[in-house]
Z-matrix of the N, CA and C atoms (Angstrom, degrees):
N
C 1 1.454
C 2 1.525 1 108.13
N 3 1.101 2 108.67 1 136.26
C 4 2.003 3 114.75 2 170.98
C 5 1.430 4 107.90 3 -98.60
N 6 1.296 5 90.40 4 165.67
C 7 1.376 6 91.86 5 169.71
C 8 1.722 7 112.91 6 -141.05
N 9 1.499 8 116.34 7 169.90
C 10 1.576 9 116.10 8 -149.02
C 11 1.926 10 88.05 9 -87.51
N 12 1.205 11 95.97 10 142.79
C 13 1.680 12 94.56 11 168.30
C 14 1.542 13 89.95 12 -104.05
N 15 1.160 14 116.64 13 88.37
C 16 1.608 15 113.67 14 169.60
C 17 1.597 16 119.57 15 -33.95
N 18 1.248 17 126.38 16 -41.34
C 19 1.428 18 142.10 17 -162.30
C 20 1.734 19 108.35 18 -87.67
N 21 1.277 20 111.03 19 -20.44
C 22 1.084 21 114.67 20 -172.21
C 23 1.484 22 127.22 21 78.93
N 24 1.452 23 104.13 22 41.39
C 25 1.930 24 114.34 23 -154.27
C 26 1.595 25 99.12 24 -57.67
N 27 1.279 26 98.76 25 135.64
C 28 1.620 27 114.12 26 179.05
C 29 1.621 28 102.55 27 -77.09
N 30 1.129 29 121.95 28 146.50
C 31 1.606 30 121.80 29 166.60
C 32 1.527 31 106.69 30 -98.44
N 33 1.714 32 90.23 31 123.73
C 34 1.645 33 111.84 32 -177.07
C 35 1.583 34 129.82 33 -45.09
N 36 1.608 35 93.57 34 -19.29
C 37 1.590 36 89.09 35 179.34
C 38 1.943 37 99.05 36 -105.34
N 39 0.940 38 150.48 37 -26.92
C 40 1.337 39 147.08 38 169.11
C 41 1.141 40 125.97 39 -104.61
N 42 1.562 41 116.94 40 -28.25
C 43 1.614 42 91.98 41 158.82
C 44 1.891 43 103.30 42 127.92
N 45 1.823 44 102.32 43 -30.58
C 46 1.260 45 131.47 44 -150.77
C 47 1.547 46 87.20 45 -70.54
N 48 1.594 47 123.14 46 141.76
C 49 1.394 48 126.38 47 178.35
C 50 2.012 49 93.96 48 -93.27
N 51 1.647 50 93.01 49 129.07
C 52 1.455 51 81.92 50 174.13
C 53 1.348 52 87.52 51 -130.54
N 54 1.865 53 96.28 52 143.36
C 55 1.802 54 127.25 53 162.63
C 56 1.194 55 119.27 54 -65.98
N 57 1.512 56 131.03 55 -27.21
C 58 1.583 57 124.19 56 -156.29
C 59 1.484 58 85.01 57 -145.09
N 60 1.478 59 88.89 58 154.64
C 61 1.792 60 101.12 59 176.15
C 62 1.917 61 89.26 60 -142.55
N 63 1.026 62 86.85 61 150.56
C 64 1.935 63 100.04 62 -164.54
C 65 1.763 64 97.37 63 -118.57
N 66 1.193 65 138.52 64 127.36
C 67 1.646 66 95.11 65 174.36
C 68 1.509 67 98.07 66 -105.33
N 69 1.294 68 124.91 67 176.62
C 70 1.777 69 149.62 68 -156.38
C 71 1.463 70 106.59 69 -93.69
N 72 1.375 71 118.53 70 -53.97
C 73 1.738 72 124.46 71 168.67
C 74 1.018 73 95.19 72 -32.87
N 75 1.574 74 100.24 73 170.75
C 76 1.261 75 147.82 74 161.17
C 77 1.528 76 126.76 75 -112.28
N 78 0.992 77 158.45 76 154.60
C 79 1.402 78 108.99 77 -71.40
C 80 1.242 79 136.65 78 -72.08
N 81 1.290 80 116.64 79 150.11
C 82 1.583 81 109.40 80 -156.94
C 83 1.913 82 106.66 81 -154.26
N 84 0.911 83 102.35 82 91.32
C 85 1.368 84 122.43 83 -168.79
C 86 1.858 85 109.61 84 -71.52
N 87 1.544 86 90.10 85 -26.15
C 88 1.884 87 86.80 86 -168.51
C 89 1.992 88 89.61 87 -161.33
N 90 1.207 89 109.62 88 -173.16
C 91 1.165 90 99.28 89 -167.90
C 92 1.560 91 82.82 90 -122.13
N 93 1.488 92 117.87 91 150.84
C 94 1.381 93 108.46 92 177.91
C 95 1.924 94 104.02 93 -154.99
N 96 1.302 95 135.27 94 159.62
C 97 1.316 96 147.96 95 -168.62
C 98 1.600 97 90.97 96 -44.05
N 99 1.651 98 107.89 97 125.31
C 100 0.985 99 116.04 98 -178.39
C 101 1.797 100 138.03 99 96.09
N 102 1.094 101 94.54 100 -13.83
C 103 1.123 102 128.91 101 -172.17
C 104 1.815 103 107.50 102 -77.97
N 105 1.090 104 135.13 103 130.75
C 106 1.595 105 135.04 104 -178.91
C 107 1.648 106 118.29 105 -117.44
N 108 1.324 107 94.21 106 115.18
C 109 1.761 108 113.71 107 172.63
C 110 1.484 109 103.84 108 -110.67
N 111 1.425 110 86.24 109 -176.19
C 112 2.076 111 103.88 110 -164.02
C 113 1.282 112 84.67 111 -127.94
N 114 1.623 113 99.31 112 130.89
C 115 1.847 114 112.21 113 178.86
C 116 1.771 115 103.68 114 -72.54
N 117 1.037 116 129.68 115 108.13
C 118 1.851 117 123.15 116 -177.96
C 119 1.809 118 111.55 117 -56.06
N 120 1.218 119 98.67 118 2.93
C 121 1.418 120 90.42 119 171.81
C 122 1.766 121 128.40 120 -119.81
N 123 1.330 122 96.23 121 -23.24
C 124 1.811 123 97.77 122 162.93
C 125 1.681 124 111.22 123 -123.94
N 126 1.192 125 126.55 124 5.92
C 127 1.170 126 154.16 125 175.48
C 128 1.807 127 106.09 126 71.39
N 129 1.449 128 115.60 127 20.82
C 130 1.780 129 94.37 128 -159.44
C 131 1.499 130 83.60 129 -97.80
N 132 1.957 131 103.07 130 167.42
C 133 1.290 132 120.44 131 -147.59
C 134 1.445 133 78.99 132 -100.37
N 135 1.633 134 98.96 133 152.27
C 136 1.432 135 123.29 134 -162.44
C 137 1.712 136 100.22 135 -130.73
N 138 1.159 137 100.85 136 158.89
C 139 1.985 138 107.86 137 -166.00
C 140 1.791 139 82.97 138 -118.95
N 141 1.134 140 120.70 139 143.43
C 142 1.716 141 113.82 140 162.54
C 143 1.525 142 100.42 141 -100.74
N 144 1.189 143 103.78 142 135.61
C 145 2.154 144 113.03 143 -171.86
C 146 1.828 145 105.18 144 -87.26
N 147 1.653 146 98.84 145 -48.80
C 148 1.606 147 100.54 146 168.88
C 149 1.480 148 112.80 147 -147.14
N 150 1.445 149 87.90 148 -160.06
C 151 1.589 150 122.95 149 172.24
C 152 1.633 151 100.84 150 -33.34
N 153 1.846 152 118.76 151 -61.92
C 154 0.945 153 125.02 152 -167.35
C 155 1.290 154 125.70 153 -77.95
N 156 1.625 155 131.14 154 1.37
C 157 0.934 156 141.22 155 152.53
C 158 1.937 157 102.61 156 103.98
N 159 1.343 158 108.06 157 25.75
C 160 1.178 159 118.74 158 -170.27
C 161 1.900 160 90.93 159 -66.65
N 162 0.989 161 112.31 160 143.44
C 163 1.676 162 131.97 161 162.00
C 164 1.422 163 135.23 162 -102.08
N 165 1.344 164 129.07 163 152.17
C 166 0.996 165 131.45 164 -170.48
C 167 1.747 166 107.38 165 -158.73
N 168 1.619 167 106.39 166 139.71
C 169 1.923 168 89.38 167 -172.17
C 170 1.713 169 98.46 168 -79.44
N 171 1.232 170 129.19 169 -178.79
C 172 1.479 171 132.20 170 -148.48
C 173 1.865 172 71.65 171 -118.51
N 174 1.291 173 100.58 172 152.65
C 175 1.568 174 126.71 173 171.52
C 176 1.542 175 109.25 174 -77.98
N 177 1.637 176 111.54 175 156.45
C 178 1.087 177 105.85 176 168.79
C 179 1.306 178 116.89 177 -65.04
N 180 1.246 179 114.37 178 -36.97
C 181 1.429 180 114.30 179 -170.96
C 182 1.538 181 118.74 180 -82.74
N 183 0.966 182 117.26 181 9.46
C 184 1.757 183 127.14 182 156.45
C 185 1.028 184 112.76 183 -107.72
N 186 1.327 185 125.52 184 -29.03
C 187 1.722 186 113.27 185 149.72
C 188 1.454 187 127.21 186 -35.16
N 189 1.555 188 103.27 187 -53.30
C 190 1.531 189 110.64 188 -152.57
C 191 1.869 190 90.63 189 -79.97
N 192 1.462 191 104.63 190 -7.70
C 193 1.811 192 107.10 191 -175.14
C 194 1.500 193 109.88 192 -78.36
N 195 1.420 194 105.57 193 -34.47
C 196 1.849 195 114.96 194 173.48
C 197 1.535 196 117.10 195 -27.38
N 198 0.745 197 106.84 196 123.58
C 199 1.862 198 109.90 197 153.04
C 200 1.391 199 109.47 198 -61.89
N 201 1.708 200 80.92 199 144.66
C 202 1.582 201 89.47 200 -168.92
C 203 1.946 202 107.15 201 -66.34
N 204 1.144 203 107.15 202 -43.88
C 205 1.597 204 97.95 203 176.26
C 206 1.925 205 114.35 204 -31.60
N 207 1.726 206 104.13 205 -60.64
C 208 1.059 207 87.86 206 -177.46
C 209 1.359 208 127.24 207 -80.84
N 210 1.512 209 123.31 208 -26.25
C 211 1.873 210 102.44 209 158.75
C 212 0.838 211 140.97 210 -58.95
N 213 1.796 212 109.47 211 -13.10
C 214 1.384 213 117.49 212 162.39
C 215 1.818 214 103.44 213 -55.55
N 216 0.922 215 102.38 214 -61.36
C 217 1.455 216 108.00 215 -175.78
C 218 1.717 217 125.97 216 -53.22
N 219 1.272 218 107.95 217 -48.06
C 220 1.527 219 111.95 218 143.03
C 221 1.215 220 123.94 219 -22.45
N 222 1.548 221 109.59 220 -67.46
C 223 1.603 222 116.59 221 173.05
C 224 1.376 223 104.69 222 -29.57
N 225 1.233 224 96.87 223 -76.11
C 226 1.841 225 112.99 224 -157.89
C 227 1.417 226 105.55 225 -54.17
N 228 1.273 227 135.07 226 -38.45
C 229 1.522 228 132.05 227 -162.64
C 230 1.921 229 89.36 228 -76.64
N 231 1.527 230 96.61 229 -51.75
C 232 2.006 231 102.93 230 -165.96
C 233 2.214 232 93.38 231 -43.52
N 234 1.735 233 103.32 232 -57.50
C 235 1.654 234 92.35 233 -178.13
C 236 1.218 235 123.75 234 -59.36
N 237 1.343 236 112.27 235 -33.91
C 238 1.750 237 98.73 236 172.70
C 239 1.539 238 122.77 237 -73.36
N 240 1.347 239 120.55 238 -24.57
C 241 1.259 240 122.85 239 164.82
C 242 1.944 241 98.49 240 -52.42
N 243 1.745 242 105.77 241 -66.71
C 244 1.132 243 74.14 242 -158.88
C 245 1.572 244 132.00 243 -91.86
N 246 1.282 245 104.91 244 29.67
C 247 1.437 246 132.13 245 166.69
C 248 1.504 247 97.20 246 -58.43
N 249 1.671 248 93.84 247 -79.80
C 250 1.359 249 99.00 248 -154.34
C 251 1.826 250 108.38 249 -64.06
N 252 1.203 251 106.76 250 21.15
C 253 1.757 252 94.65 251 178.34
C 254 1.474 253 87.40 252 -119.45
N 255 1.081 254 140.41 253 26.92
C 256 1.563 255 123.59 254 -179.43
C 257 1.830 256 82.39 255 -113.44
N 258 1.457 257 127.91 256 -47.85
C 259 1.214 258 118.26 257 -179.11
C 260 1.355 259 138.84 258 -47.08
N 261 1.779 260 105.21 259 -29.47
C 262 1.411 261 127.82 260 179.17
C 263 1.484 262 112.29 261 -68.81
C-alpha cells in the first residue's frame, strides 16, 4: 500500500517531487516514520521522517544494518528503476 505525500516531498538526492511513497519491508500495510522506499526517479533509498511524507536519503550505515532479504530487494527495485530510465 502507498501512501499520498500530500505536499509533494521532493527527494533529497534529485530534487524530483514525489506523490506516493511505497515502503520495501515486509509486512507493510501502510507506510509509516521510519520506514524506507526507493525514489522512482534516481533510485537512492529514502528514510520517511513523518506523517507528512517528509524524506531523507538512508545512511551508509543503516544500509550496511539491512537484512540481507531486504537489500537484496533494494538491489532489484534500484536496477529496475534504473533500467527502466535508460529506455525512456
Amino acid at each position: 500500500m502507498s501512501i499520498n505525500l500530500s505536499k509533494g516531498a521532493p527527494c533529497p538526492t534529485c530534487g524530483h517531487k514525489l506523490d506516493r511513497a511505497t515502503p520495501v519491508g515486509f509486512p507493510a500495510p501502510s507506510v509509516n516514520p521510519g520506514d524506507i522506499t526507493v525514489c522512482a526517479y534516481c533510485a537512492d533509498v529514502l528514510v520517511v521522517l513523518d506523517t507528512d511524507g517528509n524524506l531523507r536519503k538512508m545512511t551508509e550505515q543503516e544500509e550496511i544494518a539491512l537484512e540481507d532479504d531486504t537489500r537484496e530487494r533494494l538491489s532489484y527495485i534500484q536496477l529496475v528503476i534504473k533500467n527502466h530510465g535508460r529506455r525512456a
